[in-house]
N, C-alpha and C positions, 0 to 999 in steps of 0.2 A: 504493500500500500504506500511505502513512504517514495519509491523510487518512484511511482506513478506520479505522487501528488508532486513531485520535483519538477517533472515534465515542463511546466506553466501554463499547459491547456494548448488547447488546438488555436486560437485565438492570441497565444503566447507573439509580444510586439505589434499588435493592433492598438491603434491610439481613436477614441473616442471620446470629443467632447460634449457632455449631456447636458440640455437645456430645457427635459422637458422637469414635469410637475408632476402632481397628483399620479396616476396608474398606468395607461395603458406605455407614454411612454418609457417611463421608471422601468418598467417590468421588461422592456426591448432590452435597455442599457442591462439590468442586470442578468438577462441571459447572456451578452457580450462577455461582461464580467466574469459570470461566473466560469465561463472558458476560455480566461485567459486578458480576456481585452484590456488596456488599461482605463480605463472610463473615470474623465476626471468630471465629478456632477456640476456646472454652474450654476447658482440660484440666484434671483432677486436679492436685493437687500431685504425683502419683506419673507422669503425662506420659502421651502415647496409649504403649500399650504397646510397639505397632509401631516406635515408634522404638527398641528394642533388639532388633528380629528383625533381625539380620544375621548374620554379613556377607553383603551388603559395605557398607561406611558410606563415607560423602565429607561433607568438612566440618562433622561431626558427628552426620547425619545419616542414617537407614539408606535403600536403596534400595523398601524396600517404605513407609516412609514418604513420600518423595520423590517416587511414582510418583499418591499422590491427595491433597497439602496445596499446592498451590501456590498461589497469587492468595490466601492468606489472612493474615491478622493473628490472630497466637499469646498467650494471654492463658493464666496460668496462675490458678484460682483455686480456695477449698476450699468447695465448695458445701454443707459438710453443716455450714456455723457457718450462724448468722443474720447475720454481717457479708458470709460471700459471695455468702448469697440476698440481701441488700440490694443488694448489689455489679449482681448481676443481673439484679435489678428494674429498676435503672437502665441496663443495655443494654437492658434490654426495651420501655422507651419509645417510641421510636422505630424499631423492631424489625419486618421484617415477616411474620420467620418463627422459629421456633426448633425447632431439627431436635435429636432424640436418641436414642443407642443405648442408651441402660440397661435393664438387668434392669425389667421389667413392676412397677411400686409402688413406683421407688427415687424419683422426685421425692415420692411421698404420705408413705413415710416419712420426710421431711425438710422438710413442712409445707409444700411450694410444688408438689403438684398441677395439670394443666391444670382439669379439670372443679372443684374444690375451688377453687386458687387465684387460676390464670394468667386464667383466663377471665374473669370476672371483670373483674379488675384491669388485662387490656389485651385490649378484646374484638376489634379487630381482628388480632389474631394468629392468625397460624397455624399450629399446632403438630403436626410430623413426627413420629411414634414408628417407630423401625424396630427389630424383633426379632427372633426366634428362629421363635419359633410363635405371636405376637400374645400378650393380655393373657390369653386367655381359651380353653375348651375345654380337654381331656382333659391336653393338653400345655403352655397356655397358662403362660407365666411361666419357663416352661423357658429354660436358653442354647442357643444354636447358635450354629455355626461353620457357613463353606460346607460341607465336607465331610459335614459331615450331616446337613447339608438337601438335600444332594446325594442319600445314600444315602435320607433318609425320603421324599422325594418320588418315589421311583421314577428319577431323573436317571441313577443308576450302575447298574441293571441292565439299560439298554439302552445302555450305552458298553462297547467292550473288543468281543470275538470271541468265537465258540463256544469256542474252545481256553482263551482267555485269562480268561473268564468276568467279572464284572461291574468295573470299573476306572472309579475316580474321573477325573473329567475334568481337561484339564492346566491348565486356569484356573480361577478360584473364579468360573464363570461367572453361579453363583447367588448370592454378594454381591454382584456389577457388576449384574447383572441387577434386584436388589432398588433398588440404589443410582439406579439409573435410571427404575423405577416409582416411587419416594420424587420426585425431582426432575419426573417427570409429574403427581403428587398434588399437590407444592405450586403446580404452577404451574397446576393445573387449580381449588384455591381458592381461587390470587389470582386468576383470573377469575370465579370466584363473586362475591367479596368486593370484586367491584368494582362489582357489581350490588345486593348487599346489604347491603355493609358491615359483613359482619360475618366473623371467623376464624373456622376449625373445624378439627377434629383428626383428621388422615389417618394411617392406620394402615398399615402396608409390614411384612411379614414375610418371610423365609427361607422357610419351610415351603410362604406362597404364592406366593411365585415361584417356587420349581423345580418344582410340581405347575403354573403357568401357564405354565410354559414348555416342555412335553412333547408338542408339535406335531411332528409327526402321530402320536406313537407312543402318545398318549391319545386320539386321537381312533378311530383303528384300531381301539383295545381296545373302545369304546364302541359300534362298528359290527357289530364280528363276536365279540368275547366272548375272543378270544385273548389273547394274555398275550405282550405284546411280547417279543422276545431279542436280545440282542448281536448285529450282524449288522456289528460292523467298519466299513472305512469304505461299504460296501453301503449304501442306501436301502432302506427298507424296498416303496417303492410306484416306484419310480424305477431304470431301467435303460439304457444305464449312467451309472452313479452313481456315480463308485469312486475309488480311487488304482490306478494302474500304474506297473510299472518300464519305464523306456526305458531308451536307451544309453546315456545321459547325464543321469542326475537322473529323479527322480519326476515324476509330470502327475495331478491330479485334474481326469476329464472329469465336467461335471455335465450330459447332454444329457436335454432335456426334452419333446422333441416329433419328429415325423418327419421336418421342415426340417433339423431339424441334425442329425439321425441321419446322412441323405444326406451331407450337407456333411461328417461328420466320417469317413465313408469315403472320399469322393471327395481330400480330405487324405493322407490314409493310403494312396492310390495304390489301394483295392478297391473301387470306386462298386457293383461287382457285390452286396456283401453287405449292403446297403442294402433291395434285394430279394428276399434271402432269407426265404423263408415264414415261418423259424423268428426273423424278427428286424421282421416287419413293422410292429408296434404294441407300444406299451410291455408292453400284459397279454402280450405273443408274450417279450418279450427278457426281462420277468421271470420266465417259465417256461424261458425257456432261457440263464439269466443264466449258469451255466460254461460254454457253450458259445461264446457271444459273448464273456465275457472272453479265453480263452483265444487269440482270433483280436483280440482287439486287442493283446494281451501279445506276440504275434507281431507286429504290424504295425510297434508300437513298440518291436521290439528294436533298431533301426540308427537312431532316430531321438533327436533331442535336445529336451530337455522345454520349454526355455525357446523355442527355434525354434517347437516345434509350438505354444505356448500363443500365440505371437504370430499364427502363421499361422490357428487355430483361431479367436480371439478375433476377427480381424478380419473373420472369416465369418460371425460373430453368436452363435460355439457358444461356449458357457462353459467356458471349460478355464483350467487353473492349476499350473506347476510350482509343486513344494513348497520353500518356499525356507524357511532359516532365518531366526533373528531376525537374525540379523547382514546377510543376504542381503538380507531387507527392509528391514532401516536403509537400507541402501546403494543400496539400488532407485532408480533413475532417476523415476517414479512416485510414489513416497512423499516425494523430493523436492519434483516438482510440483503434488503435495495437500500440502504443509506438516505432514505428519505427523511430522516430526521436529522437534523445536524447542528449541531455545540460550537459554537466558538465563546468563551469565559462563558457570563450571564443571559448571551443570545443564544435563540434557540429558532431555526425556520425549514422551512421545505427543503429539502434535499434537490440534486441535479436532475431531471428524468433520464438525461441523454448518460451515457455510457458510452468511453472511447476504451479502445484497446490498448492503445499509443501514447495517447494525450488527452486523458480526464481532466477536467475542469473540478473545481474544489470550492468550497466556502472557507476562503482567506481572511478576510477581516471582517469587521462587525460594522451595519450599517453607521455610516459616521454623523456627528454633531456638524452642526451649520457651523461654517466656513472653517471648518478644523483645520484643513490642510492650504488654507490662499497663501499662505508664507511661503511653502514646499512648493508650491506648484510653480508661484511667478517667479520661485527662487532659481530652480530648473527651467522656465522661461528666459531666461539672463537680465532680469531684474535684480537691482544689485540691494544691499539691505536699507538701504536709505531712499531708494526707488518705490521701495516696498511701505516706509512705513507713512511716506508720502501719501503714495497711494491711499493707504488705509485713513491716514488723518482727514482727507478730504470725502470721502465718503465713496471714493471710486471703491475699491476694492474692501472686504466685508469680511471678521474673523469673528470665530467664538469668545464671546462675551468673558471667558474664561482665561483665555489667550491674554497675553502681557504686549 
């Protein structure tokens, strides 16, 4: 393990500088980070906002900040003087990407533009914009939140149940989701730019991620003209497909084919219902979808969910008790995928990605607003009296704590 974590990640000498905020960008930057990138975070004088959505905060820090700033160096600076666009000129040098969440025109009104100025002046860069609803069109320039990119993309009127009617999803799945097409964008033109040489500017919006991420419930509509509906935890095209109560804890079976249909009666002590006319083929058991649950609701009334999900899984059939977050901390599993991970008194989500070569690590602990602006302009060739200039006039911005 330790020769691996030596490596520096696949991303080992990628320079990233971060200007976004709140979620979906943060969470681009620290998958960079977390394999390797150097990702130095710039903020406002006024700090990501996130770091006052709490509680719960630890060591000064809030839990929804701490969940996507980690492996970064924290720079505070005021980008709307011409000292901290100098300031950032000169991280830009050597720069291989510059990622930001602003409002659509806020670099143009502040005179340092990609197409106007960046380009230019450092043409191998390349420059991340993620927003709301992109620059442009009906909505263009507009803000978003998850929430409703959620609702505009169609995302929230197929979550929730006929009773319960359209219900926001319990994760901001569409800024994670945006944050992770932003991090496939850049690294899809540093491989351009390794053929051409040249940056360019990849554009990530809200609006198009939750409408690209509406599989199968847009493609459905595009087939038959219907108008998708809440259908709970039900599949729309898939049976069974569900959550059920057992004796003991919840089970989401996800069975896909006629192999495991068998398989997952023969478990359940009924191999006979396997061959029930009415359950032969998926298009059978989604036309007699109450009828089939009802007989597995019965099957798994005396059964325990985490037993069955072992016994099931190891039959090749997809099944899953419903466990909490707490449950999943603690899971034996999520120990031996390294998805929980320590650094001192931090504690956050492990890597998903796995390299053979070059694994990526949880290095340091999300950092305090403007911890590092001394290290960073000092390594910029800002000399110490440059620096404390800087700082006296309000250009450049350090932890309160700092001397």
């Amino acid at each position: 393990m330790s020769d691996k974590s030596e490596s520096g990640g696949a991303l080992a000498g990628f320079k990233v500088i971060d200007l976004t905020r709140v979620l979906g960008g943060p969470y681009c930057t620290q998958i960079l980070a977390d394999n390797g990138a150097e990702v130095i975070k710039v903020e406002p004088p006024q700090g990501d906002e996130v770091r006052d959505w709490g509680p719960p905060f630890k060591g000064g820090i809030s839990a929804y900040f701490a969940g996507v700033n980690r492996n970064k160096r924290a720079v505070g600076l005021d980008l709307s003087t011409p000292e901290g666009q100098e300031v950032l000129f000169r991280l830009l040098v050597d720069a291989d990407v510059m990622i930001d969440n602003f409002k659509p025109g806020s670099l143009e009104r502040w005179g340092i533009g990609y197409e106007d100025v960046l380009q230019a002046r450092f043409p191998r860069l390349i420059y991340c914009s993620i927003t709301g609803f992109g620059a442009d069109g009906p909505f263009g320039g507009f803000p978003g939140y998850d929430a409703v990119a959620q609702a505009l993309s169609g995302q929230i009127s197929v979550n929730g149940t006929p009773e319960t009617g359209p219900i926001r999803l319990g994760i901001p799945i569409v800024d994670l989701a945006t944050g992770l097409f932003a991090a496939i964008g850049v690294l899809m033109a540093a491989e351009e730019r390794r053929r051409s040489g040249n940056g360019q500017r990849v554009d990530a919006s809200l609006f198009d991620t939750g409408v690209a991420l509406l599989h199968p419930q847009a493609a459905n509509f595009f087939m038959t003209g219907k108008t998708p509906v809440p259908t709970g935890n039900s599949h729309p095209n898939i049976s069974p497909y569900e959550q059920y109560p057992t004796g003991s804890g919840r089970i989401f079976l996800a069975v896909g084919n006629e192999r495991q249909f068998r398989f997952l009666w023969e478990e359940l002590g009924r191999p006979e219902v396997a061959d029930d006319p009415r359950f032969l083929r998926n298009s059978d058991r989604i036309e007699n979808r109450a009828a089939l649950n009802a007989l597995i609701i019965e099957a798994l009334a005396d059964r325990d969910a985490e037993e069955v999900t072992r016994h099931l899984l190891a039959r090749g059939v997809p099944a899953g008790a419903v466990l909490t977050i707490p449950e999943m901390a603690a899971h034996p599993h999520t120990a031996h995928r390294e998805m929980v991970v320590e650094i001192d008194d931090y504690q956050g989500t492990g890597l998903p990605l796995k390299f053979g070569r070059t694994p990526g690590a949880a290095r340091t602990k999300p950092p305090l607003y403007g911890s590092a602006t001394r290290e960073v302009l000092s390594e910029a060739g800002y000399s110490a009296d440059e620096i404390d200039a800087l700082i006296e006039n309000g250009t450049a911005r350090v932890d309160r704590n700092q001397s």
